[in-house]
C-alpha distance (Angstrom), angle and dihedral (degrees) to the residues before:
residue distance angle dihedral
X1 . . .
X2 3.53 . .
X3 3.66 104.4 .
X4 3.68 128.7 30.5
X5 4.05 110.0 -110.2
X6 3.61 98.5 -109.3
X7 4.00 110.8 143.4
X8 3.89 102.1 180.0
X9 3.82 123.7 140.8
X10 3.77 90.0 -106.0
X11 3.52 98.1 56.6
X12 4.16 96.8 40.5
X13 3.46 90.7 79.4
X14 3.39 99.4 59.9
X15 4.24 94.9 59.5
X16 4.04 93.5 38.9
X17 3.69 99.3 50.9
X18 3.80 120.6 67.1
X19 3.91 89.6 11.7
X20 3.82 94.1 141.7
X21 4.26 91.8 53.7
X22 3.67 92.6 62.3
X23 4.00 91.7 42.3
X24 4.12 88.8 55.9
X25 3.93 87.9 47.4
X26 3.31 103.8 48.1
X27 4.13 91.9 39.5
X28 4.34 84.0 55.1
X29 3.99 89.0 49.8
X30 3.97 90.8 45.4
X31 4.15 90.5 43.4
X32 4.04 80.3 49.9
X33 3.41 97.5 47.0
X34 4.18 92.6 39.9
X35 3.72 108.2 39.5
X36 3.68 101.8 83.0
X37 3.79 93.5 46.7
X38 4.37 87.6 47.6
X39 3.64 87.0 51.7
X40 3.80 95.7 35.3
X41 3.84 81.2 60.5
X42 3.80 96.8 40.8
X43 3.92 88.8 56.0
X44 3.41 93.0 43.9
X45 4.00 87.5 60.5
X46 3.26 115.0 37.3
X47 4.45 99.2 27.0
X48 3.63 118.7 107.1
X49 3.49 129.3 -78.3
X50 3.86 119.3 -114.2
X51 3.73 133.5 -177.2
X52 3.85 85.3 -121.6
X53 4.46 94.7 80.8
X54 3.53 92.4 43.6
X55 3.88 98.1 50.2
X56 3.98 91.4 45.8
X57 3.90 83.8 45.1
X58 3.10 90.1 68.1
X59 3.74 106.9 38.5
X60 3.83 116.9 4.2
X61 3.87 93.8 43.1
X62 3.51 97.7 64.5
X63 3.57 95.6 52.5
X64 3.89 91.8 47.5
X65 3.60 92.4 50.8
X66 3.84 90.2 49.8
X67 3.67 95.4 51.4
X68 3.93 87.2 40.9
X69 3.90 90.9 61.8
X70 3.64 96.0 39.2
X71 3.65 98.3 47.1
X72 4.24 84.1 52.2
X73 3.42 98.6 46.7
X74 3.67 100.2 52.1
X75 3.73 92.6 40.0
X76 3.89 91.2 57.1
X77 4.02 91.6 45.7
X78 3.73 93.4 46.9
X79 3.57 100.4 45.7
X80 3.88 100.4 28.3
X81 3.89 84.6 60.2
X82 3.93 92.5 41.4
X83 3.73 91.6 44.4
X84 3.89 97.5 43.3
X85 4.30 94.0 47.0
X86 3.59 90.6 44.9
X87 3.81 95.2 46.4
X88 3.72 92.5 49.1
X89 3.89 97.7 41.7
X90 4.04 93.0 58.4
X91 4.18 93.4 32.7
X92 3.87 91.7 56.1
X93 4.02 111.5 21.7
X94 3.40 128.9 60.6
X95 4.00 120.3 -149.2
X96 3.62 137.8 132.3
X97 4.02 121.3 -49.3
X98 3.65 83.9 10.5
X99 4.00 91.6 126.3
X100 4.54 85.6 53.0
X101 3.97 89.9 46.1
X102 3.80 88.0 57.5
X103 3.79 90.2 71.2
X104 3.87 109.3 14.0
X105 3.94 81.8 70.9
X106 3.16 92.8 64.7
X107 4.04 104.2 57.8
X108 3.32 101.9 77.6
X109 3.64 86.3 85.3
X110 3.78 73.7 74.9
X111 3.50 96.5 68.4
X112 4.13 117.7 76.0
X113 3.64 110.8 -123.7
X114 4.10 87.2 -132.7
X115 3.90 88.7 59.2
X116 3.92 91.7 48.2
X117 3.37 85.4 52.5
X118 3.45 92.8 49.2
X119 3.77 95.2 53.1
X120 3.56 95.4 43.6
X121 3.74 103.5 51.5
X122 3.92 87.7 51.6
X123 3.39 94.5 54.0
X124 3.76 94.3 52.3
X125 3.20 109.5 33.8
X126 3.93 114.9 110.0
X127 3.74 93.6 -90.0
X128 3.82 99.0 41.7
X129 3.34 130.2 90.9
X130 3.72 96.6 -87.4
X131 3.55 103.3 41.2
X132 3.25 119.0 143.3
X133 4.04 94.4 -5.8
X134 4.25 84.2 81.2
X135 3.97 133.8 22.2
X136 3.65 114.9 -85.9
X137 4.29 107.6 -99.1
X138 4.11 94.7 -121.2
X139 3.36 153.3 127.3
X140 4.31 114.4 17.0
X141 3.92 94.4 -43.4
X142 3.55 90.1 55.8
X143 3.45 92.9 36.6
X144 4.29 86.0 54.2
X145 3.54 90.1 45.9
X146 4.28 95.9 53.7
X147 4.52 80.5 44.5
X148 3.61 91.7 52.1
X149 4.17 96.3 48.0
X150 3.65 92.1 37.8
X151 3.72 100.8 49.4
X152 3.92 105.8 25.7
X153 3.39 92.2 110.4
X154 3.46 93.0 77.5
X155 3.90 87.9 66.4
X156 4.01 91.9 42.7
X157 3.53 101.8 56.2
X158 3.62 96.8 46.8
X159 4.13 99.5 42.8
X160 4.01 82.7 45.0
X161 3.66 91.6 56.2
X162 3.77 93.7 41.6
X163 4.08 87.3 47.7
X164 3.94 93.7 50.3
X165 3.84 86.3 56.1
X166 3.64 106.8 45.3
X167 3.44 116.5 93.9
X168 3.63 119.5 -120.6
X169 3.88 98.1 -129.1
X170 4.15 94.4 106.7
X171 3.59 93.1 44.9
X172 3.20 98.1 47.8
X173 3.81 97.2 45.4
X174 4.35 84.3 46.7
X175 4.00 88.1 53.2
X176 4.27 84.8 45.3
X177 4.02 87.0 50.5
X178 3.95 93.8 59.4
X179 4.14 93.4 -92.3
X180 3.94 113.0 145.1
X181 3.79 116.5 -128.7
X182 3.68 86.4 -97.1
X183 4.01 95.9 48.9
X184 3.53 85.9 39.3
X185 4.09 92.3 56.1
X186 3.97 92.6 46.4
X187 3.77 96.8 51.6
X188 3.71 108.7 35.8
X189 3.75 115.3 12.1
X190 3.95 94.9 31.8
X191 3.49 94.8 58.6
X192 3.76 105.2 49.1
X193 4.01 85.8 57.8
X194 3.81 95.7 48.6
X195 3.47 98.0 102.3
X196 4.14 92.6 47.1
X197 3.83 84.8 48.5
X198 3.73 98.2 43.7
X199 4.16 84.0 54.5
X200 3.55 87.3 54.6
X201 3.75 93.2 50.9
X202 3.88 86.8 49.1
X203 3.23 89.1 65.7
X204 3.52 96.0 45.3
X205 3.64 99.2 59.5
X206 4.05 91.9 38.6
X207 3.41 91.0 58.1
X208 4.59 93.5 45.3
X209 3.69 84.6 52.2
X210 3.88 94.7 50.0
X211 4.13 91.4 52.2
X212 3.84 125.4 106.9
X213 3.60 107.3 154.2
X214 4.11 91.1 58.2
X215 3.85 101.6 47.5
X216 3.41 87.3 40.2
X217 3.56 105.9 55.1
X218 4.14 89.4 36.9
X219 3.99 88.1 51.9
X220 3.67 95.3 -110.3
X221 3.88 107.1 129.6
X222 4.08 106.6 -162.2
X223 3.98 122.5 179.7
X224 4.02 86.4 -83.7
X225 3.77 80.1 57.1
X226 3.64 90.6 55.3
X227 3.89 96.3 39.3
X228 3.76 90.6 56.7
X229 4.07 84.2 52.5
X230 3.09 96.1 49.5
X231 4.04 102.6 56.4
X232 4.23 87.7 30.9
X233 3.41 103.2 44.3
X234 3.73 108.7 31.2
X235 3.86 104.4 27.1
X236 4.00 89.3 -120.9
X237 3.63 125.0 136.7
X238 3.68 91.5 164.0
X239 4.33 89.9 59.7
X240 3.84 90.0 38.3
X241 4.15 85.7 54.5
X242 3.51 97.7 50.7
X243 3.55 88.7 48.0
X244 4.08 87.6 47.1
X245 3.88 81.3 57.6
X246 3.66 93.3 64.4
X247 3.12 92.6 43.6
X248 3.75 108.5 53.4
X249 4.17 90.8 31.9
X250 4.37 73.2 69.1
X251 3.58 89.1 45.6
X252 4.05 97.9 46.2
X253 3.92 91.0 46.7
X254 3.68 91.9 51.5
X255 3.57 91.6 47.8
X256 4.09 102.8 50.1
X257 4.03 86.4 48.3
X258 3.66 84.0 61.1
X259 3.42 96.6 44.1
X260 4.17 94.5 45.3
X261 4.48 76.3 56.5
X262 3.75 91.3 58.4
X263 3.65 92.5 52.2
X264 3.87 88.0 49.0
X265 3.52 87.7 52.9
X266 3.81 93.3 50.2
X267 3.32 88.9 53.0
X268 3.47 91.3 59.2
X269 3.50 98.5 43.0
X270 3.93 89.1 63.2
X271 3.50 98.5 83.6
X272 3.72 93.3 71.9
X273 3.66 139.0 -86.4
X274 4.28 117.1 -91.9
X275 3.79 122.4 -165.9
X276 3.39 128.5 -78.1
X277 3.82 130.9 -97.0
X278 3.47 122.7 -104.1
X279 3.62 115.0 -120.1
X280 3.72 121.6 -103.1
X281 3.78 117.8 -133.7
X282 3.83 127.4 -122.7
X283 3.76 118.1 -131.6
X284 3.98 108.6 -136.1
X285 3.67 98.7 -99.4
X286 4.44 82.6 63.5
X287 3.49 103.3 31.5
X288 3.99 86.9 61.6
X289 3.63 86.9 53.9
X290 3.41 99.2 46.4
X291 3.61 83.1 50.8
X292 3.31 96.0 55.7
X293 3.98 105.9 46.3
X294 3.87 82.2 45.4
X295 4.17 87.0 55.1
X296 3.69 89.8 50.9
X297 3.71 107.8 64.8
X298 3.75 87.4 39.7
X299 3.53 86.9 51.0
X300 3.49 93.5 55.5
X301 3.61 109.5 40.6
X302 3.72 101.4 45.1
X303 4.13 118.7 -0.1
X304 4.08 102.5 50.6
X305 4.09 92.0 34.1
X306 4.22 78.1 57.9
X307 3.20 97.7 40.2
X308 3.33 93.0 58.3
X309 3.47 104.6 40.0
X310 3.90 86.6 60.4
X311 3.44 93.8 51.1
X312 3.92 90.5 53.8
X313 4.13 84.5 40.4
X314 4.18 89.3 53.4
X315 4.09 85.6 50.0
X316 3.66 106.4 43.1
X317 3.89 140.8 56.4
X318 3.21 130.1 -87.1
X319 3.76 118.2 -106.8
X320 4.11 115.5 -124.2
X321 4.27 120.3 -99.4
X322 4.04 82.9 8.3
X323 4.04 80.0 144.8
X324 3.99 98.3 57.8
X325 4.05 83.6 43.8
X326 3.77 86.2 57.7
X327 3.68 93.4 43.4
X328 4.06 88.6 52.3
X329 3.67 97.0 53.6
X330 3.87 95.2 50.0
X331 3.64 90.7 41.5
X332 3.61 98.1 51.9
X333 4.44 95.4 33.2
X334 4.34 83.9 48.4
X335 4.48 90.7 49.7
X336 3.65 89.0 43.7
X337 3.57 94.9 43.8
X338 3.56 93.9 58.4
X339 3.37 98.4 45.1
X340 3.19 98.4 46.5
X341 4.17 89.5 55.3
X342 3.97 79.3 55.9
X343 2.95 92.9 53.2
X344 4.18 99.9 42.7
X345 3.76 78.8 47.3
X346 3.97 94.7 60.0
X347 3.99 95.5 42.1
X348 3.39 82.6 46.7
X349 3.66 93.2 58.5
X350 3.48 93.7 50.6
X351 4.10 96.4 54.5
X352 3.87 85.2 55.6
X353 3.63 88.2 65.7
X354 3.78 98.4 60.4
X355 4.01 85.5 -151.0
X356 3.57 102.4 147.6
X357 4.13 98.2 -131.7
X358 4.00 84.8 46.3
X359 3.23 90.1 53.3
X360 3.76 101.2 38.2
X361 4.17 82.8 56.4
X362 3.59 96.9 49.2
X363 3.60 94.4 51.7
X364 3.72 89.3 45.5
X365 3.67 93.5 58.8
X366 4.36 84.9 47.2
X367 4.17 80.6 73.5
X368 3.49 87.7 63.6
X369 3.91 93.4 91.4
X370 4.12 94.1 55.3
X371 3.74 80.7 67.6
X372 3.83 105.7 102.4
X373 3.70 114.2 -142.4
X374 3.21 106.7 -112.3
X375 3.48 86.8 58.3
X376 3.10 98.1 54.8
X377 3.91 91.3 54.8
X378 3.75 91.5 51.0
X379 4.01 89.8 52.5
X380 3.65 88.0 53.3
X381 3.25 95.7 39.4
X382 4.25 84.8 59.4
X383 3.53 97.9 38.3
X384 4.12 90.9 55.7
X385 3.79 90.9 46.1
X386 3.98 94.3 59.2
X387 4.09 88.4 43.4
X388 3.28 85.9 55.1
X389 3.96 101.2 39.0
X390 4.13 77.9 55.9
X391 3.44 109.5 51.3
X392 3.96 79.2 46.7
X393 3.36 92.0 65.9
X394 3.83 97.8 43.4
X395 3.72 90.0 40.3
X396 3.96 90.5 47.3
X397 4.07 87.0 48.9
X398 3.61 97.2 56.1
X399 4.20 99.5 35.2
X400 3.35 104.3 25.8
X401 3.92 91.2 -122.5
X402 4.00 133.8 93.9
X403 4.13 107.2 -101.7
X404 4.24 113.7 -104.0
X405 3.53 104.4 -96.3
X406 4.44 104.2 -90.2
X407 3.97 98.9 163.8
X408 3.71 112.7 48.3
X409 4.35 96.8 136.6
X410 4.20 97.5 -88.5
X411 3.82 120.7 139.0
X412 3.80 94.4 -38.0
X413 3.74 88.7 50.3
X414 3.64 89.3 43.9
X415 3.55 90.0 56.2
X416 3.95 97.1 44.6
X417 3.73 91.6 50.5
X418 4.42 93.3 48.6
X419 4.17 84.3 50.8
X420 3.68 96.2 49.9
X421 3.90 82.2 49.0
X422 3.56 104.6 36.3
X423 3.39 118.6 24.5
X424 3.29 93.4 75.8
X425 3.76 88.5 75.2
X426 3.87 95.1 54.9
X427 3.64 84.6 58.5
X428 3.73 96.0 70.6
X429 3.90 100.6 53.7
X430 4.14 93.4 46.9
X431 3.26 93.0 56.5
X432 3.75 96.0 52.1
X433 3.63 87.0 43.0
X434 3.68 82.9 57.8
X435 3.45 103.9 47.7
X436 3.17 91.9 61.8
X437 3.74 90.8 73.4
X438 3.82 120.3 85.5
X439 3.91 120.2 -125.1
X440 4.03 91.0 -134.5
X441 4.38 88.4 58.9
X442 4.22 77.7 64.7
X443 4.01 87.8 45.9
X444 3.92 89.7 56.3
X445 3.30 93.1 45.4
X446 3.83 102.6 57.4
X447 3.60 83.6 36.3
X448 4.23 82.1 68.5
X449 3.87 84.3 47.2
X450 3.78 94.4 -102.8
X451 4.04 112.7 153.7
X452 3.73 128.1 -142.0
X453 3.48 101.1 -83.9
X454 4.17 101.9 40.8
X455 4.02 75.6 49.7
X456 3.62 89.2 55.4
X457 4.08 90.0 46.4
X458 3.44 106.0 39.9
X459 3.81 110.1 25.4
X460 3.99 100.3 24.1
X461 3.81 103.7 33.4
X462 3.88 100.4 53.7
X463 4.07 95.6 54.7
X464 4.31 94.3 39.3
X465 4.07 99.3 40.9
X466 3.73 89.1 90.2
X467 3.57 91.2 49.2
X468 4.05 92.2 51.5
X469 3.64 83.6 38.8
X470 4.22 82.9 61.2
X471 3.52 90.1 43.3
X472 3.79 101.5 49.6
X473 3.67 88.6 45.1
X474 4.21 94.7 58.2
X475 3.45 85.0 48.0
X476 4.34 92.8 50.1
X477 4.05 83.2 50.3
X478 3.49 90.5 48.5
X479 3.69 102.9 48.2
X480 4.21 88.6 43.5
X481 4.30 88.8 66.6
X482 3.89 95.4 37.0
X483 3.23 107.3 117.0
X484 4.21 117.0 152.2
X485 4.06 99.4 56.6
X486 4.04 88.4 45.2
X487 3.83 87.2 53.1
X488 3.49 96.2 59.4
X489 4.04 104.4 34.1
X490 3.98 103.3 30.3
X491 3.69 109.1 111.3
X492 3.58 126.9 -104.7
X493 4.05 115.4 -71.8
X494 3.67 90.4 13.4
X495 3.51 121.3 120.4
X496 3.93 136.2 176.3
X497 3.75 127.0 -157.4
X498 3.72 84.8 -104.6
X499 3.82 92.5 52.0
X500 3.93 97.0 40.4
X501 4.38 94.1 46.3
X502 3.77 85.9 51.0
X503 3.45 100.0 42.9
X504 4.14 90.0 53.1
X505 3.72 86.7 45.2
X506 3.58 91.5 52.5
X507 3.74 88.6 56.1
X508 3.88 96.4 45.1
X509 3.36 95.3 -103.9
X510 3.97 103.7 127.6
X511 3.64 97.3 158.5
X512 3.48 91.7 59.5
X513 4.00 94.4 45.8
X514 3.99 85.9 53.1
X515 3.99 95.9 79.3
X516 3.94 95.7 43.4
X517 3.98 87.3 37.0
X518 4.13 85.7 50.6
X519 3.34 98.4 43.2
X520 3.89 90.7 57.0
X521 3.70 96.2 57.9
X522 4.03 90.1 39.6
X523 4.01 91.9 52.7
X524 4.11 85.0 49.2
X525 3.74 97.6 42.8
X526 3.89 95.8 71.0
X527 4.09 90.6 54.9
X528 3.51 94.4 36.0
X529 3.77 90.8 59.6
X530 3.74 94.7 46.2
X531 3.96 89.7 52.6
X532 3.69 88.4 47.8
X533 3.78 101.7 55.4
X534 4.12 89.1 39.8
X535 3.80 91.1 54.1
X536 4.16 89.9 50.1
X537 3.65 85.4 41.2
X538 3.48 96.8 51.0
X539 4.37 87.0 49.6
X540 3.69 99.2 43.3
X541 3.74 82.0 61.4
X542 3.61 105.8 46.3
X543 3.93 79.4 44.4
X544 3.51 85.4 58.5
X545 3.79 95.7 49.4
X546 3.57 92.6 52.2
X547 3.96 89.8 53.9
């Protein structure tokens, strides 16, 4: 919930004055978040037919839709079962390192699942160091596998929030009935955090159907695959819209099964809140297996992808202007990061006030990040063209001559396209940030006289920056791996680390991806490790409370 139900005269103030600014914000961040899918779906309708859709109809589509479903389904095995084990082994035991694990898990979000790729195809491919000894990582099961090491963390750090909370009264009583620890697990503890994990897995999947740069390079053409195609190859945005359509109807149906979990698990929540279980501690024969099946996903979602990439960095040239592309990526990832946290901040805002169209805006814009990226970009990409096609018209009215081309995608459309995307996750830590404030600190503050905004700035602002600080930063990470919606709206000559490792992939070049690749996960690591420890520092004291 994202305000505590208090309904005293102090704090009804507060929700009943200023209602219609928070109504306007949050409808601008949904209209953000929304237009490119409206007008993906507008194209989609009413542009022209071509030859091009029905010969992929009837023989790319297939494929794509094959390698779509297998790419998603092994991603969500792998990495709900590496997410869920992990989660439980560090909410419930207690053994050495435990308190590092908590947030090391988590940075292989870090890590770019193109670059994995990268680093894992060269290492076993018949002439790399692993040839032979292990399968080559290709084609969609590979492709699942790099998904499900790359994003697990999703899955871990909600199941190991949802395990630190659960009281261990089922579990207990399962172990008391005769269950082993494992039985035990999948019948009482397991299912209490299903919804948690099954938004984790959400994620998951919404993310492997967004890629390009993975299935590409691992020869495992999905519908992002064919979207990219589509606009690239054949000049239409029309085909590349329809195919969005697919795409995000995938996306959208993924997403509201998640959401119908969290309402489950509201539901469930209701009855009240016991205290946590005490951990139970390893002897040394288990804590240096738990140590070690805790290494290995690490291991291979962020430190030998690395590893190898540097090695192939040390060893090859370096690519031309690799400096400007470097500049580009934290340019872009640091103006989308804050406006994004504006953004979050605004939607966030609007949730607080518990007004039903506020609320029905703010959530609107929170569908924003089941919009693949490439989607996105083609949205834009429509959206500019009929701005432009008007102010032709006017322009052509007054002056008797068609208006110089102004919107064409470039860094505004850049930026457009990475809000409709991601600012739908800055959303999610400003409002916690701002739940955490009580209605009746607004009540004594108008009490003093203070309006709405120096409320905002001086009573609001100083206990929720970290928590826009969060959310601009998962956004920053975000933007740095994008890589399909800045191929198809980035301005000519200007290349991002994403852009410049694919492109030298593309061309066979791997050693010369490595650097850009490296760089990526490098730039992302430093945030990524902040989030981490703020998220387990933000648990070990609500655990804490709760004791």
């Amino acid at each position: 919930m994202a305000v505590s139900d208090i309904h005293d005269d102090a704090a009804e103030p507060s929700r009943s004055r200023g209602g219609f600014a928070p109504l306007w914000g949050a409808v601008f961040v949904a209209l953000i978040c929304a237009a490119p899918l409206i007008a993906v779906a507008i194209v989609a309708v009413t542009g022209p037919w071509t030859d091009y859709f029905g010969h992929i109809a009837g023989t790319r589509l297939p494929i794509w839709l094959a390698n779509t479903a297998i790419v998603g389904v092994i991603a969500v095995a792998a990495a709900g079962s590496i997410g869920s084990a992990s989660a439980w082994t560090v909410a419930r035991y207690a053994f050495p390192g435990r308190r590092a694990f908590e947030w090391l898990l988590a940075l292989p979000l870090a890590m770019p699942a193109y670059a994995a790729a990268y680093g894992w195809y060269d290492l076993t491919q018949s002439t790399g160091p692993l040839g032979g000894l292990v399968p080559v990582v290709r084609g969609p099961v590979g492709a699942g596998f790099i998904f499900a090491f790359t994003l697990y963390p999703y899955v871990y750090l909600l199941a190991r929030e949802a395990f630190a909370s659960q009281s261990s009264e089922a579990y207990d009583a399962a172990r008391t009935l005769g269950c082993g620890p494992i039985e035990a697990f999948q019948r009482a503890a397991l299912p209490m955090a299903r919804p948690a994990i099954a938004a984790g897995l959400a994620l998951v999947v919404m993310e492997s159907l967004a890629d390009f740069g993975a299935v590409v390079h691992l020869g495992a053409p999905t519908l992002s695959v064919g979207i990219i195609r589509a606009w690239a190859g054949e000049g239409s945005v029309a085909d590349a819209a329809r195919l969005a359509l697919v795409l995000v109807s995938l996306a959208f149906l993924i997403f509201f099964i998640e959401r119908f979990q969290r309402r489950r698990a509201r539901q469930a929540a209701a009855s009240g809140r016991k205290r946590p279980p005490r951990r139970v501690q390893l002897s040394p024969v288990r804590s240096a297996l738990a140590i070690g099946l805790l290494s290995l996903p690490l291991m291979a979602g962020l430190i030998i992808p690395m590893g190898r990439l540097g090695w192939l960095a040390t060893h090859s040239a370096v690519g031309r202007d690799l400096g400007a592309a470097l500049w580009h990526s934290v340019q872009l990832a640091a103006i989308s990061g804050g406006v994004a946290a504006i953004l979050g901040v605004i939607a966030a805002y609007a949730l607080r006030t518990r007004r039903l169209p506020a609320v029905l805006a703010a959530r609107l814009a929170g569908l924003g990040y089941a919009v693949p990226g490439a989607v996105a970009a083609v949205g834009v990409l429509a959206l500019f063209g009929w701005a432009q096609n008007g102010m032709d018209a006017v322009w052509t009215r007054l002056f008797g001559m068609p208006l110089p081309v102004l919107l064409s995608g470039g860094i505004l459309g850049l930026i457009f396209a990475y809000q409709s995307r991601f600012a739908a996750a800055a959303i999610g830590p400003a409002e916690s940030a701002l739940a955490r404030i009580t209605p009746t600190l607004d009540g004594a503050a108008r009490t003093l006289g203070a309006g709405p905004v120096e409320v905002a700035i001086r009573v609001h602002w100083p206990l929720i920056r970290s928590g826009a600080l969060l959310a601009g930063l998962l956004v920053f990470v975000e933007v740095l791996k994008e890589l399909p919606a800045t191929m198809i709206l980035r301005p000519f000559n200007f290349d991002t680390l994403a852009v410049t490792a694919h492109n030298y992939a593309s061309d066979e070049r791997l050693g010369m991806a490595a650097l850009p690749a490296l760089l990526i996960a490098l730039a992302a690591l430093g945030p990524m490790i902040w989030i981490a420890r703020q998220m387990t520092r933000s648990e070990r004291l609500v655990r804490k409370e709760a004791e």
